[in-house]
N, C-alpha and C positions, 0 to 999 in steps of 0.2 A: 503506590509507587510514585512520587513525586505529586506534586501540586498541577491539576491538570488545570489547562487554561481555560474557563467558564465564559468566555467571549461571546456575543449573544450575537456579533458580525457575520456568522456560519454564514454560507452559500449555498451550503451543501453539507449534508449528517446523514450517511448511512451506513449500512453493515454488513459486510462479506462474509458470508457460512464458508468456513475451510480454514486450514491453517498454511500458510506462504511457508515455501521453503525458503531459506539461506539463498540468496544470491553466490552466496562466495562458495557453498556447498552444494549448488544445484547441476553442475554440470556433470557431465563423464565422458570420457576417451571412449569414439568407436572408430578406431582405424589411426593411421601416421596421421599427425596435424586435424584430426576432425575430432572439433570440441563442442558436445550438443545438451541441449537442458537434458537433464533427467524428467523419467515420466512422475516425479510426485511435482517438479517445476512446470512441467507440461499441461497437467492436470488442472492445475494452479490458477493459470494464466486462462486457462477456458472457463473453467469455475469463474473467476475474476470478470472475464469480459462479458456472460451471460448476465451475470448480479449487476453490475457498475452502473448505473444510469448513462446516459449519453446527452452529449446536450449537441447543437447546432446553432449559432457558430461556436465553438470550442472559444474556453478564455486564455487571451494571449497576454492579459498582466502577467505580473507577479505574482505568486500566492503564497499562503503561509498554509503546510498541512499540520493536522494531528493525526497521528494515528496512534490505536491501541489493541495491541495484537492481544489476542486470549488463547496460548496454546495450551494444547491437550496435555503438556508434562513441562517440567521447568529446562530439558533438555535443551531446546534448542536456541540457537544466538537471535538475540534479539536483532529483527532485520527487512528493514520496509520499502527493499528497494523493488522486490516483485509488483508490491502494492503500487509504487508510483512510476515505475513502466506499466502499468494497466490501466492510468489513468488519463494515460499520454495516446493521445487519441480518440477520446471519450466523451473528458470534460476538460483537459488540458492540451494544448497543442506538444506542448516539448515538457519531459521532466524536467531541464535545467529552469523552467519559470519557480521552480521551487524553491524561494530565497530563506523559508525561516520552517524548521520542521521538529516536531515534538513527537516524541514516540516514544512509546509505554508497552511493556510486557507483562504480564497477568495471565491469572491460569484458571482455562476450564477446562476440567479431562473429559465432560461431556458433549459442549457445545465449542468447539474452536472457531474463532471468529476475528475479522475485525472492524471495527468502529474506524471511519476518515472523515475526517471535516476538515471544510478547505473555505479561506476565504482570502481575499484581496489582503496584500502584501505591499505598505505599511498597512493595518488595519485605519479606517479613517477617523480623523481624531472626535 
């Protein structure tokens, strides 16, 4: 699916067992005005923050991510924003430092996963 970027500048290349829900699908109404993740977004996000490597001090450039999700069926919308709020406090201080992002959809019905590599944003020449 697309020509993925072979950039050799990586920072960081590793892989999350599980598959992200939909941002835009993960919520649901419990009560007037109270709107809270759903538990497969719940799940997600602790799954995510166990896996994620951590760094100290966190990088406050720029960065440019890939990501390449590999879900279990071709159902669901392609969508990496769970991935890069998990990575915002981690190894990033703020999602907004993410100026340039590539993401890819692919399907394992065995193994869902996904693959992020992140490096400095211009890459340097």
């Amino acid at each position: 699916m697309g020509v993925k970027n072979e950039c050799s500048d990586w920072l960081f290349d590793f892989t999350i067992i599980g598959e992200p829900a939909s941002k835009a699908n993960s919520r649901v109404w419990r009560g007037p005005g109270r709107l809270i993740k759903s538990p497969k977004a719940v799940a997600y996000a602790q799954a995510f923050s166990w896996q994620c490597p951590a760094i100290d001090p966190l990088i406050t450039e720029d960065v440019a991510v890939e990501v390449t999700i590999w879900y279990a069926s071709r159902r669901p919308d392609l969508d990496p924003s769970l991935i890069l709020d998990g990575l915002q406090n981690k190894i990033i201080k703020n999602d907004r430092q993410v100026k340039e992002l590539h993401c890819y959809h692919e399907l394992d019905t065995k193994n869902p996963r996904a693959r992020i590599r992140i490096r400095k944003h211009p890459p340097p020449p």
